[in-house]
ROVEXVO-212086 format. One record per residue (C-alpha): residue in one letter; chain; x, y, z. Coordinates in Angstrom, 2 decimals. Layout:
// ROVEXVO-212086
res->A; chain->A; east->X; north->Y; up->Z
...
***
This chain:
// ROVEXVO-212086
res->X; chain->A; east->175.25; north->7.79; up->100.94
res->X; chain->A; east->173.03; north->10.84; up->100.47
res->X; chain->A; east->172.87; north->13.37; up->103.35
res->X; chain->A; east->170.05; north->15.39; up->103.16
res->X; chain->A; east->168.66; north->17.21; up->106.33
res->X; chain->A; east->169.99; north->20.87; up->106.77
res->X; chain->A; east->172.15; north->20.45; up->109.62
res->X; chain->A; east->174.20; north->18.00; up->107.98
res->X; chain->A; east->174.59; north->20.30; up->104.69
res->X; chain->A; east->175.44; north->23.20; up->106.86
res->X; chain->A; east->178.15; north->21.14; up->108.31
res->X; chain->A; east->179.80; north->20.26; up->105.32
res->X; chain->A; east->179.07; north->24.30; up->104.22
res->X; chain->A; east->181.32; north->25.28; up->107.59
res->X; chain->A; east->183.68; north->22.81; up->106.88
res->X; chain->A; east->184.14; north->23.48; up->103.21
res->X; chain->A; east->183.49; north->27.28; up->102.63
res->X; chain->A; east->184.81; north->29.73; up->100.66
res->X; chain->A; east->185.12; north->31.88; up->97.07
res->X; chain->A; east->188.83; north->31.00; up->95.80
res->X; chain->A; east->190.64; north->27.74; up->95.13
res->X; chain->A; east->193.84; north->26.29; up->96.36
res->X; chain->A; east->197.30; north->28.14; up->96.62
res->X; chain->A; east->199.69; north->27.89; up->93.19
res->X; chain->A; east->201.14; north->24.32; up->93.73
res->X; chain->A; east->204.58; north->23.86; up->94.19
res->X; chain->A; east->206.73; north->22.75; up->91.32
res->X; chain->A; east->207.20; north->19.22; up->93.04
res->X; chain->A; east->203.77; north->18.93; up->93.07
res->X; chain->A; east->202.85; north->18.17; up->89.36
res->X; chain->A; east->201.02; north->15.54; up->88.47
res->X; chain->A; east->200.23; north->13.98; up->85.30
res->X; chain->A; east->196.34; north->12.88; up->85.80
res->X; chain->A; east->194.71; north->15.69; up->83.95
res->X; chain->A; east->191.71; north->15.05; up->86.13
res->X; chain->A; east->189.14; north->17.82; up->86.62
res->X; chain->A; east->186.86; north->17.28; up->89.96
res->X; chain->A; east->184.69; north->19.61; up->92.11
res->X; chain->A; east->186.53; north->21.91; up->95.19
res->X; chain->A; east->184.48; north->20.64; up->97.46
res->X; chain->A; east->187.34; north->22.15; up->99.80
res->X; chain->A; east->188.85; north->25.00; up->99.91
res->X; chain->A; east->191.82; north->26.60; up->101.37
res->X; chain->A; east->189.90; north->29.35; up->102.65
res->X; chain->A; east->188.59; north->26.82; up->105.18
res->X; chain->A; east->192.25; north->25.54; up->105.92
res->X; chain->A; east->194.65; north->26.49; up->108.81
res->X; chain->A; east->198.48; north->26.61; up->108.34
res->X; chain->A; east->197.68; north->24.89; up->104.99
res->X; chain->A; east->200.81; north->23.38; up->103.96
res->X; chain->A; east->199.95; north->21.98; up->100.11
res->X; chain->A; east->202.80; north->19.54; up->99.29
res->X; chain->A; east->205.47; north->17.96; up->102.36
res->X; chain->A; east->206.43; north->15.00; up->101.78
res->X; chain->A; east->206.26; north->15.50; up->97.87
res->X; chain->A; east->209.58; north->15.72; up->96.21
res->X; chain->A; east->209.91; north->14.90; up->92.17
res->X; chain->A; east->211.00; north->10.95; up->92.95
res->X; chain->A; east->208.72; north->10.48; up->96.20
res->X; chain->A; east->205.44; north->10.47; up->98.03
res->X; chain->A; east->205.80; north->9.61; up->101.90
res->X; chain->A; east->202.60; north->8.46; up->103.99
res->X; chain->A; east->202.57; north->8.11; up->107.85
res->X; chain->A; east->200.43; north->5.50; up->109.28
res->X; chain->A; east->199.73; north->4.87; up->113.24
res->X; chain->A; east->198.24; north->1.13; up->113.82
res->X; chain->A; east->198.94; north->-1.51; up->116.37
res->X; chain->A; east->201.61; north->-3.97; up->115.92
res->X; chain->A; east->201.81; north->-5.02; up->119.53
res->X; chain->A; east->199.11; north->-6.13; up->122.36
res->X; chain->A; east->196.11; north->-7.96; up->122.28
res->X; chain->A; east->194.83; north->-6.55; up->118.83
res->X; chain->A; east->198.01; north->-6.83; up->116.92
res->X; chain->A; east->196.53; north->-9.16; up->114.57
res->X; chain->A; east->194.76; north->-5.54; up->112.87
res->X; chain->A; east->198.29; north->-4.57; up->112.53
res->X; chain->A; east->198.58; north->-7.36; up->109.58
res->X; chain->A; east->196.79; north->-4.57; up->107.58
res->X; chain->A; east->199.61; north->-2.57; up->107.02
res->X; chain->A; east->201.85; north->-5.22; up->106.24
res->X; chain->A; east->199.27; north->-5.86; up->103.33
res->X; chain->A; east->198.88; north->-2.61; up->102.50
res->X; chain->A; east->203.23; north->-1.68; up->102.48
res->X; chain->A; east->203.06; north->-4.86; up->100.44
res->X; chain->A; east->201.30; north->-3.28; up->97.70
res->X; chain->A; east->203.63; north->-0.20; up->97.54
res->X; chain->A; east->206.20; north->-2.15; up->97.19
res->X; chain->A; east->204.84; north->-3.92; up->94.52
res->X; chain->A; east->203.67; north->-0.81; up->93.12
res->X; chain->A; east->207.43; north->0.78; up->93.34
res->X; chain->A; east->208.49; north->-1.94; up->91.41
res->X; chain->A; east->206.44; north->-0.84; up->88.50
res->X; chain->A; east->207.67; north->2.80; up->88.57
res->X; chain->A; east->205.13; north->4.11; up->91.47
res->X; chain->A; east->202.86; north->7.03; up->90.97
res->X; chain->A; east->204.10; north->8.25; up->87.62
res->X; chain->A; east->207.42; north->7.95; up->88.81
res->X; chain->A; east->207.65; north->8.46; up->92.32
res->X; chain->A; east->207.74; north->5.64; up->94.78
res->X; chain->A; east->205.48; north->5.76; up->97.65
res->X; chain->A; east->207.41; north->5.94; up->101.60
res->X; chain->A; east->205.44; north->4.47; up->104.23
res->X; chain->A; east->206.35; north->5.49; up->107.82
res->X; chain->A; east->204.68; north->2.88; up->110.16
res->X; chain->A; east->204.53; north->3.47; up->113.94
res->X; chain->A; east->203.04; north->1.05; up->116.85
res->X; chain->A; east->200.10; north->2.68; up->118.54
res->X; chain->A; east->199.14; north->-0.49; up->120.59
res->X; chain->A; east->195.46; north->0.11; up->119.37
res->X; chain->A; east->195.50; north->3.28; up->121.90
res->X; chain->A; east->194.26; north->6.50; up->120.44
res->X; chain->A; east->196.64; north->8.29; up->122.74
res->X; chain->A; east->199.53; north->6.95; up->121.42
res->X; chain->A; east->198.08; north->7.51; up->117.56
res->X; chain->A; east->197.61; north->11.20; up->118.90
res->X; chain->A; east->200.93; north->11.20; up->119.45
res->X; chain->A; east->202.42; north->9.09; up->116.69
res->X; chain->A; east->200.54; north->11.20; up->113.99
res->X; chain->A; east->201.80; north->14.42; up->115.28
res->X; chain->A; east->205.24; north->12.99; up->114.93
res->X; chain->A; east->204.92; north->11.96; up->111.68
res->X; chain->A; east->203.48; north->15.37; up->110.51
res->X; chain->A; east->206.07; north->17.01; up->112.41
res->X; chain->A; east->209.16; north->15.53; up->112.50
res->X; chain->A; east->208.91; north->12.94; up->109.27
res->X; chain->A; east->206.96; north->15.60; up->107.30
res->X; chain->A; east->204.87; north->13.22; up->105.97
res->X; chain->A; east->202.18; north->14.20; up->103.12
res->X; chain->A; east->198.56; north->12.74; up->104.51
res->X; chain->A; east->198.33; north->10.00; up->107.13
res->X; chain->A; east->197.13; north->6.98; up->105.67
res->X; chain->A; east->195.85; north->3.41; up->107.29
res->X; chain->A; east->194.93; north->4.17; up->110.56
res->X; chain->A; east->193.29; north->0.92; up->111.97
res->X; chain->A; east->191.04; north->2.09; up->114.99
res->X; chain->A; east->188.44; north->4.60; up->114.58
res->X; chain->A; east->189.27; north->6.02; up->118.04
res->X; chain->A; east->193.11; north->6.37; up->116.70
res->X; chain->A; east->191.73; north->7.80; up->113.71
res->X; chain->A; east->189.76; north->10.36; up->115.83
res->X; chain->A; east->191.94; north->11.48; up->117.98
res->X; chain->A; east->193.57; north->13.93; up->115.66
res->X; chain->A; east->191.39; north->14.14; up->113.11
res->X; chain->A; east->189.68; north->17.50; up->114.15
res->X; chain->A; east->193.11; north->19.19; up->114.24
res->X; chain->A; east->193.95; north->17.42; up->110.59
res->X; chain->A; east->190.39; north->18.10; up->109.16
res->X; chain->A; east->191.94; north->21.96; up->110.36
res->X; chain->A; east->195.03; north->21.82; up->108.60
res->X; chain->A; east->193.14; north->19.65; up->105.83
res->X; chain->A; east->195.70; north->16.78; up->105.85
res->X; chain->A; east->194.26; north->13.85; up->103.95
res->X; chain->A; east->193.03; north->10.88; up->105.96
res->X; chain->A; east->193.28; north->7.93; up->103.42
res->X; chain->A; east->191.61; north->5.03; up->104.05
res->X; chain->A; east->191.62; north->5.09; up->107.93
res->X; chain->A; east->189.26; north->3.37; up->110.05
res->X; chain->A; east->186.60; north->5.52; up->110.47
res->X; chain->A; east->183.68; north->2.91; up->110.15
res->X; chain->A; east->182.00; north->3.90; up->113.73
res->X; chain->A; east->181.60; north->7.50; up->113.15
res->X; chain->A; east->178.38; north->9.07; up->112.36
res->X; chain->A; east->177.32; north->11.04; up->109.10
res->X; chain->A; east->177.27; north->14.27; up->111.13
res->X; chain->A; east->180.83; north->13.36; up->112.04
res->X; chain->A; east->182.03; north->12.67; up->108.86
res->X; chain->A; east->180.44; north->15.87; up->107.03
res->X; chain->A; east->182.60; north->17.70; up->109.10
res->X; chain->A; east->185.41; north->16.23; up->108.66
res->X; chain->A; east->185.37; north->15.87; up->103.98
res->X; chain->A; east->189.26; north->15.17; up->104.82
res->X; chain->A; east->188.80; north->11.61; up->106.16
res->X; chain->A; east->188.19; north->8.74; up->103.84
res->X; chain->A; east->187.07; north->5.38; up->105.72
res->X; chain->A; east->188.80; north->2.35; up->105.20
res->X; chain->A; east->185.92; north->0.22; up->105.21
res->X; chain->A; east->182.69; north->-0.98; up->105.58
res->X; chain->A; east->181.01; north->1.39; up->107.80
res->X; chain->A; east->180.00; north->-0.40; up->110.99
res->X; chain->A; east->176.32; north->0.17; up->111.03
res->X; chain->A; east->176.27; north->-1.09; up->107.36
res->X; chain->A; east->178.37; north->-4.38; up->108.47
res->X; chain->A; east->175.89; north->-5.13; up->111.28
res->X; chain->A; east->172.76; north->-4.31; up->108.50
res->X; chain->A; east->174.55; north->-7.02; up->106.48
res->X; chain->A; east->175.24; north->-9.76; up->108.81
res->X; chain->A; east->171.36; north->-9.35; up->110.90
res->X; chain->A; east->170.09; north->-9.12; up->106.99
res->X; chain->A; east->171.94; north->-12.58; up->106.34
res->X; chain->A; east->170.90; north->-14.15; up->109.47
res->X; chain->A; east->167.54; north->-13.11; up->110.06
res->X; chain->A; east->166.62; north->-13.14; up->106.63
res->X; chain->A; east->168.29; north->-15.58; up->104.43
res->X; chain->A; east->168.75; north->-17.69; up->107.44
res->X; chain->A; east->165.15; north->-17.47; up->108.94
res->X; chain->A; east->166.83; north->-17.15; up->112.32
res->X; chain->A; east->164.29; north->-15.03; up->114.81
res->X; chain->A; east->165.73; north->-15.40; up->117.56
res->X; chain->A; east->168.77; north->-13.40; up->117.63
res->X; chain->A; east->171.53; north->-12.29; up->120.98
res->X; chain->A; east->174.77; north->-10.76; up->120.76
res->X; chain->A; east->178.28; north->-10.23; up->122.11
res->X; chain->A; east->179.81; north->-6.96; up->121.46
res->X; chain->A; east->183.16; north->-5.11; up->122.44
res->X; chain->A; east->182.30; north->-2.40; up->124.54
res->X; chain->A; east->182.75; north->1.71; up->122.85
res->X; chain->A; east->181.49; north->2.84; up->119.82
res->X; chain->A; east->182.83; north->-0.30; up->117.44
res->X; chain->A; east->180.40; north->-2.32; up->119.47
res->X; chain->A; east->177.51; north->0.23; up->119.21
res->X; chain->A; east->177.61; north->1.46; up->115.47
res->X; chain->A; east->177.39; north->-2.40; up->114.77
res->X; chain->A; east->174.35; north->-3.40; up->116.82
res->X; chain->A; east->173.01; north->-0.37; up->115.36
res->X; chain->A; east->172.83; north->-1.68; up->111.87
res->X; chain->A; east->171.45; north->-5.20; up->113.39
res->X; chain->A; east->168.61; north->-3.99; up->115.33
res->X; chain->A; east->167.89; north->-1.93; up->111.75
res->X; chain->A; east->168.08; north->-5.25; up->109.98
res->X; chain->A; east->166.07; north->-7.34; up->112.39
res->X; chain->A; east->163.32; north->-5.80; up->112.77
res->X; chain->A; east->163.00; north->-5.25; up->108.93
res->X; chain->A; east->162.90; north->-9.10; up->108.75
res->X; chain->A; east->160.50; north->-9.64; up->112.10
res->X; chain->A; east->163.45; north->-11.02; up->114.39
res->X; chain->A; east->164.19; north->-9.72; up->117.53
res->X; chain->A; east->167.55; north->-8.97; up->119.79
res->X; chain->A; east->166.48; north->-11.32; up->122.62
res->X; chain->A; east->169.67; north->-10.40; up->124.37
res->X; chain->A; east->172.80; north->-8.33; up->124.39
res->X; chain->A; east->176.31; north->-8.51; up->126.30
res->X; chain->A; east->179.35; north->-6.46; up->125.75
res->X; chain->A; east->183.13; north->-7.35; up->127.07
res->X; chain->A; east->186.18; north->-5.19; up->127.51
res->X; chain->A; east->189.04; north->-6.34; up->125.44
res->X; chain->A; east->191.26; north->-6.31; up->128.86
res->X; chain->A; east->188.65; north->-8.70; up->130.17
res->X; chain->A; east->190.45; north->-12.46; up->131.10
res->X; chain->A; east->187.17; north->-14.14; up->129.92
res->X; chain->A; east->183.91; north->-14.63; up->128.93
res->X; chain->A; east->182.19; north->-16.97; up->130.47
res->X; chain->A; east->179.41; north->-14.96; up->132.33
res->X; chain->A; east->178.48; north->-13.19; up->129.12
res->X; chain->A; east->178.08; north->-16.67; up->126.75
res->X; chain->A; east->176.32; north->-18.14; up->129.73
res->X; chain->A; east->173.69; north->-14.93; up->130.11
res->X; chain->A; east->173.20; north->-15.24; up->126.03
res->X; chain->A; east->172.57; north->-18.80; up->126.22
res->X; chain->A; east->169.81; north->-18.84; up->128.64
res->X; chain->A; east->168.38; north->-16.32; up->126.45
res->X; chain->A; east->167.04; north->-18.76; up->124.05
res->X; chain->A; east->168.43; north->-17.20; up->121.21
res->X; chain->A; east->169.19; north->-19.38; up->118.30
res->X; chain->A; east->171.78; north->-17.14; up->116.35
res->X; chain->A; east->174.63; north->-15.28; up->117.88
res->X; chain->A; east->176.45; north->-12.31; up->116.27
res->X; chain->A; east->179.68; north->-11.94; up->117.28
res->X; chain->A; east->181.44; north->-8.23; up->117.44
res->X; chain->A; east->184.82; north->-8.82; up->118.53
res->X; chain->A; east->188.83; north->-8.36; up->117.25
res->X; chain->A; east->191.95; north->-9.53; up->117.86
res->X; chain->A; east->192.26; north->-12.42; up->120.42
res->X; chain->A; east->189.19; north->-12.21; up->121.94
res->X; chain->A; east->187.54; north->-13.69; up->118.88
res->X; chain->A; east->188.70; north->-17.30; up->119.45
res->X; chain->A; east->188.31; north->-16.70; up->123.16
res->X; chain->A; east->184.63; north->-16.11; up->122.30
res->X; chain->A; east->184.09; north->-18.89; up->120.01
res->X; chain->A; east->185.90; north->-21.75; up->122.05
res->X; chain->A; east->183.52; north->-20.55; up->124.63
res->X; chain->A; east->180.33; north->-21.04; up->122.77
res->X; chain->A; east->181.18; north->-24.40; up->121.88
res->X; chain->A; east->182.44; north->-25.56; up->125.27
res->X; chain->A; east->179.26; north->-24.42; up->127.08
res->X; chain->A; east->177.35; north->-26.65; up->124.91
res->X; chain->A; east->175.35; north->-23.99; up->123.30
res->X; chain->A; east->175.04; north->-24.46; up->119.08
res->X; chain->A; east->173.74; north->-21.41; up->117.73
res->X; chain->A; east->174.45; north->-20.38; up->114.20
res->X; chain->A; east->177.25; north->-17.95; up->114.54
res->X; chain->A; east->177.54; north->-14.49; up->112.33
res->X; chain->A; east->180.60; north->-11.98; up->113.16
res->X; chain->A; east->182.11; north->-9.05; up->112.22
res->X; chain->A; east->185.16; north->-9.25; up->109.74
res->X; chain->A; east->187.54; north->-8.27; up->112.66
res->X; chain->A; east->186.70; north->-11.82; up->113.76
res->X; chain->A; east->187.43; north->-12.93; up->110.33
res->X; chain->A; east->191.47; north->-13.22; up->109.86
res->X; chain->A; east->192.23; north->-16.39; up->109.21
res->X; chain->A; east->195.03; north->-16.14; up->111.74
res->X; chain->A; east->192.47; north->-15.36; up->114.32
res->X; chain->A; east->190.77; north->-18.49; up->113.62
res->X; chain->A; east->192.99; north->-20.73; up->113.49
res->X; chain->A; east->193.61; north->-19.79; up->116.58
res->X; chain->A; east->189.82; north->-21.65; up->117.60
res->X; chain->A; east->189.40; north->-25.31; up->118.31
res->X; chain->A; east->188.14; north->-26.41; up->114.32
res->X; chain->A; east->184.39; north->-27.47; up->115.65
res->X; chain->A; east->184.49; north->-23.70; up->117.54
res->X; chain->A; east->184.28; north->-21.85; up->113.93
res->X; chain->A; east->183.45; north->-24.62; up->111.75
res->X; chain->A; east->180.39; north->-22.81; up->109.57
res->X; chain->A; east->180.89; north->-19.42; up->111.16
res->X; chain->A; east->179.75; north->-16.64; up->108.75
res->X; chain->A; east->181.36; north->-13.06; up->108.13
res->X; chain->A; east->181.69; north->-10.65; up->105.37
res->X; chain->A; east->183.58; north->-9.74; up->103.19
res->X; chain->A; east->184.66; north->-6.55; up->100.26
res->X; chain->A; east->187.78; north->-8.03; up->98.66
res->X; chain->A; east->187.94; north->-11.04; up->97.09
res->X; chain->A; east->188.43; north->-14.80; up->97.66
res->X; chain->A; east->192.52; north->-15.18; up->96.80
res->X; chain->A; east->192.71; north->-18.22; up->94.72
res->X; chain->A; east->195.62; north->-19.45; up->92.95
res->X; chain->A; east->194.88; north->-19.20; up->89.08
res->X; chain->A; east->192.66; north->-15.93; up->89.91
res->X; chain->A; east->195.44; north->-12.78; up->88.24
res->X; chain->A; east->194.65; north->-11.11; up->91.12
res->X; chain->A; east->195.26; north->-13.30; up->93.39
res->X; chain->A; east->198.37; north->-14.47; up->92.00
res->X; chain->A; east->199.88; north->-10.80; up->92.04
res->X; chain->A; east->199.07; north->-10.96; up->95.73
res->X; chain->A; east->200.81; north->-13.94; up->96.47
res->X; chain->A; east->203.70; north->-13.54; up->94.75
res->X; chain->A; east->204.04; north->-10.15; up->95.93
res->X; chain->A; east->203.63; north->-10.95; up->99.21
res->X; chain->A; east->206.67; north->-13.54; up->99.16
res->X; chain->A; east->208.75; north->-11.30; up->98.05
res->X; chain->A; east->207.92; north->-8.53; up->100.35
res->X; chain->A; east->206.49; north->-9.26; up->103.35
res->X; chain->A; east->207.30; north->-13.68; up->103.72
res->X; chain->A; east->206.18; north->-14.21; up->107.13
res->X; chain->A; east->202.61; north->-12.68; up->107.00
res->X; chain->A; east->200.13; north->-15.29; up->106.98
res->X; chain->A; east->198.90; north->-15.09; up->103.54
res->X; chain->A; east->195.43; north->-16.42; up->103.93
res->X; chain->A; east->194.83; north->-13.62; up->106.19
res->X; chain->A; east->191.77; north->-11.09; up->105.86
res->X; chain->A; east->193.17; north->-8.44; up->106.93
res->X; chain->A; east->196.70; north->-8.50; up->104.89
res->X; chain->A; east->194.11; north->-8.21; up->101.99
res->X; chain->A; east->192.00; north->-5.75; up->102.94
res->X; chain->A; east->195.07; north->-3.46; up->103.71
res->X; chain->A; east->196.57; north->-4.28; up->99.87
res->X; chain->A; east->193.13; north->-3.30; up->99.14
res->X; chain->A; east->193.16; north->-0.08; up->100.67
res->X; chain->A; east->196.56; north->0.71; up->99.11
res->X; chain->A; east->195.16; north->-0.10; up->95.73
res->X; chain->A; east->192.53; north->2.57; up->96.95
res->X; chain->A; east->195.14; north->5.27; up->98.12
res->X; chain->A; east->196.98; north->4.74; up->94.69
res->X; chain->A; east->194.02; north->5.34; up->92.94
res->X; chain->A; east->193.30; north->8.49; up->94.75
res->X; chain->A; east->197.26; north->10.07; up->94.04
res->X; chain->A; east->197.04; north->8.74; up->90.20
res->X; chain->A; east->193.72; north->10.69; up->89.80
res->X; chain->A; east->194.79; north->13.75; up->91.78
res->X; chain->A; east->195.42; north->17.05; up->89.30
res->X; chain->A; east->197.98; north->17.97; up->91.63
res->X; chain->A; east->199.99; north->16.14; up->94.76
res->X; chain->A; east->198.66; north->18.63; up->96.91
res->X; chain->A; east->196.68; north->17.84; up->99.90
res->X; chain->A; east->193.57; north->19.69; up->98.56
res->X; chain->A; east->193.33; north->18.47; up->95.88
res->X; chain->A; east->193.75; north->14.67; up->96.81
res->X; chain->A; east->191.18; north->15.41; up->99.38
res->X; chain->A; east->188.64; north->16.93; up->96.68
res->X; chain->A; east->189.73; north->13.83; up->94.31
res->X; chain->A; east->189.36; north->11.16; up->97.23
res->X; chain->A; east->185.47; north->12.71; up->97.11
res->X; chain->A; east->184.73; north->12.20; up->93.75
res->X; chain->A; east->185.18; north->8.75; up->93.20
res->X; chain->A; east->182.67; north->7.07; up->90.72
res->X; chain->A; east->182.31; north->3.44; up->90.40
res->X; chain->A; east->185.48; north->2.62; up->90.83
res->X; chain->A; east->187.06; north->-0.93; up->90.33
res->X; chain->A; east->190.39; north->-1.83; up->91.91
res->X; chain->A; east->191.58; north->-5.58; up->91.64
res->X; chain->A; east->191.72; north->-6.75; up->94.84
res->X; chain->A; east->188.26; north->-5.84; up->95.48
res->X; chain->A; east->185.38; north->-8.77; up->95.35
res->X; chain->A; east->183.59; north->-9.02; up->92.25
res->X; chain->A; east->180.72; north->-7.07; up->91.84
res->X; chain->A; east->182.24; north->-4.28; up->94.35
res->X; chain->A; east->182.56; north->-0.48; up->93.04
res->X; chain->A; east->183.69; north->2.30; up->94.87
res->X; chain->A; east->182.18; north->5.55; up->95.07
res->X; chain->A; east->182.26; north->8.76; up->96.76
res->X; chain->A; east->180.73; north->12.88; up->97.24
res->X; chain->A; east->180.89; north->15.24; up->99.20
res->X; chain->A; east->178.22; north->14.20; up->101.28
res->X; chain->A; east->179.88; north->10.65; up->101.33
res->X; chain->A; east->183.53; north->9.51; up->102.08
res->X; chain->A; east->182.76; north->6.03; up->102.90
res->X; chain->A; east->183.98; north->4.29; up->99.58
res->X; chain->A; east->182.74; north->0.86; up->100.39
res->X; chain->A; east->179.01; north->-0.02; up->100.97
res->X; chain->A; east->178.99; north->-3.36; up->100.09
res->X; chain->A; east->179.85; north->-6.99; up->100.78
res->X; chain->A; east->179.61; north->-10.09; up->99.97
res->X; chain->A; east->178.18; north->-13.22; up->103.20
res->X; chain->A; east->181.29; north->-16.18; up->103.43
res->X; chain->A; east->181.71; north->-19.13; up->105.51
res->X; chain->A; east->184.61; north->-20.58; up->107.26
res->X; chain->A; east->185.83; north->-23.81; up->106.55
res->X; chain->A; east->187.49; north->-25.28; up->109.13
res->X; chain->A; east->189.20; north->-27.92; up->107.13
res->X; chain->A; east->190.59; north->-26.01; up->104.70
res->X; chain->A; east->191.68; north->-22.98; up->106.80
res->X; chain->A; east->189.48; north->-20.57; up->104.33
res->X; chain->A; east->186.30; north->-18.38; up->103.83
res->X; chain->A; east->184.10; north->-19.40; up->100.51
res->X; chain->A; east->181.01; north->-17.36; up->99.51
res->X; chain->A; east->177.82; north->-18.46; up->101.08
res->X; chain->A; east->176.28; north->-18.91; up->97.50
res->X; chain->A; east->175.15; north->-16.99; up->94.57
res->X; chain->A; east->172.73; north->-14.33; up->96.01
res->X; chain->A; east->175.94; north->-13.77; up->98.51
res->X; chain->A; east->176.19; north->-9.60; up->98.02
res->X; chain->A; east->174.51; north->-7.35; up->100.32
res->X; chain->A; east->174.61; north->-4.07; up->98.46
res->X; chain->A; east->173.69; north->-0.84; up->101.19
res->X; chain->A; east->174.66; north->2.06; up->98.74
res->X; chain->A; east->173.14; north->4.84; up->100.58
res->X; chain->A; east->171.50; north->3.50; up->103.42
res->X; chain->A; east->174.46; north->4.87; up->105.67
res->X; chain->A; east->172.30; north->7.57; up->106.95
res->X; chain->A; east->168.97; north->5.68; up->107.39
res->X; chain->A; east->170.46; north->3.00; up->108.91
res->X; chain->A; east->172.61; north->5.19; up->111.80
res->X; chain->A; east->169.22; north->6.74; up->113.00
***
């Protein structure tokens, strides 16, 4: 992503001023990397900059604030994943030699409990950045305050907030795909490889809902299809009836589905029961297997989503790590599920980050978390390389099209021209 116009450069300039670097790192704090990167911040621009808690010569400990209860639970599965992979990663000795502590609290998917539960963890558990926060609203609500103290925000959903947001706030890495770019990609698949003109769509209501249709409108009319109609739901809401039978009557002859947690199956049973067949595209929030399973098989049979990591396959290394790992660590997590892999993803990611860092201190791993360049970790679909600047701290701008397969329980790519690569369109495409 490049940011060019003035008032986002004088953003970052506020947020990342100043004429000396970082304080003399505590002895704890010594890492073995030997990697060199730009200050993009500063401590001048810090306050109550704290370099190293949670650092100690044998440990690193993370805080994390994602829901594990409630109607969106199922995101919670991404931490599970992603503690997975530190496990694993302990077993092999850590980050040159000190194992990784993740403290995990239950936010319900309400940002005023993840105001709450991050304070605590910076607080009372001293933890060293906050890591794997799975709403963008959670992820907001302390962010200004962190972005203040610059405490690292490590793969955290972020994906709905705009590039004028996120040059002000360098200390925040997203997690994933950036919504607008996920709706580019699946209105790019469906109006253009698929042909489809006639396009409607479901969203959740808030800014998850928004950032995506933002991208789609962007794709569709690139490809000469149109958004013939549009209906949002609350996630409290006990169904959906009115709004599938107002998109129906619409004509439309694809549907894109922006949904999470339960109210994904909800959604598709409903299609299918009204006796309306469009081709259905949806975000990957929709896309945990354990979601879908959840559908009558006809419901999602041929449903198509995206995806960043890749397809787990016994045989595939990769893959087998995963599995094996997973087993071991975390037995009753549905396996097959989206989400437990992106979040082993994302610890791959955070890993990556603390390995490269010159120094465990927060300023550092924020100025290292910015200058990622092409960047491969395993668990991350082929093709896939991570990058970031200082005008860009959304590592992942790709993906690759699946489709569900109701029979087997799994996603497979939707064929060879399958990745939809946005590098840099982040901007252009949130306009």
């Amino acid at each position: 992503m490049k940011i060019r116009t003035a008032a986002l450069a004088l953003l970052l300039t506020l947020t990342a001023c100043g004429g000396r670097g970082p304080a003399q790192q505590p002895a704890d704090a010594a890492n073995t990397s030997g990697t060199t990167v730009e200050a993009v911040v500063r401590q001048d621009s810090c306050q109550d900059y704290e370099p190293s808690p949670g650092i100690t010569k044998t440990a690193i400990k993370l805080g994390s604030s994602y829901p594990n209860s409630g109607p969106l639970a199922s995101i919670g599965e991404t931490n599970v994943g992603m503690n997975a992979y530190f496990e694993h990663l302990n077993e092999k000795g850590g980050i040159n030699g000190r194992r990784i502590e993740l403290i995990g609290k239950d936010d319900q998917y309400d940002p005023t409990r993840a105001a709450a539960n991050i304070n605590e963890l910076l607080q009372r558990e001293r933890v060293f950045a906050i890591v794997g926060v799975q709403s963008t609203t959670g992820a907001m609500s302390a962010w200004d305050t962190l972005a203040r103290q610059c405490v690292p925000i490590l793969e955290s959903t972020i994906s709905s907030a705009s590039p004028q947001e996120r040059a002000a706030h360098p200390n925040a890495i997203d997690g994933l795909l950036p919504y607008a770019l996920e709706g580019y990609a699946l209105g790019t698949h469906v109006a253009g490889n698929l042909a489809h003109k006639k396009v409607a769509l479901i969203a959740q209501d808030g800014s998850f809902g928004k950032s995506v249709r933002s991208g789609i409108e962007k794709s569709l009319k690139e490809h000469g299809a149109t958004l013939v109609a549009t209906q949002t739901f609350q996630v409290t809401d006990p169904a959906v009836r009115s709004q599938v039978t107002t998109l129906k009557a619409s004509g439309a002859d694809a549907l894109i589905v922006v949904a999470a947690g339960t109210k994904c199956p909800q959604i598709f049973d409903t299609v299918a029961g009204s006796g309306w067949k469009p081709a259905i595209a949806t975000t990957f929030t929709c896309s945990n297997t354990t979601l879908m399973s959840l559908a009558k098989p006809g419901s999602v049979n041929g449903v198509i989503s995206d995806a960043w990591v890749r397809q787990r396959v016994p045989g595939d290394a990769e893959s087998d790590i995963f599995l094996a790992a997973l087993k071991k660590h975390a037995p009753r997590v549905n396996a097959g599920s989206e989400n437990v892999a992106i979040g082993w993803a994302q610890g791959q990611i955070i890993a990556e980050i603390l390995t490269r860092s010159a120094s465990l201190t927060r300023l550092d791993v924020i100025n290292t978390a910015l200058a990622l360049k092409d960047v491969k970790v395993p668990m991350a679909a082929d093709g896939l390389l991570l990058n970031t600047s200082a005008t860009d701290t959304a590592p992942v701008e790709s993906v690759r099209i699946t489709v569900y397969d109701s029979a087997t329980g799994r996603w497979r790519p939707a064929g060879k021209d399958d990745l939809i690569d946005m590098s840099g369109k982040l901007t252009e495409i949130s306009r």
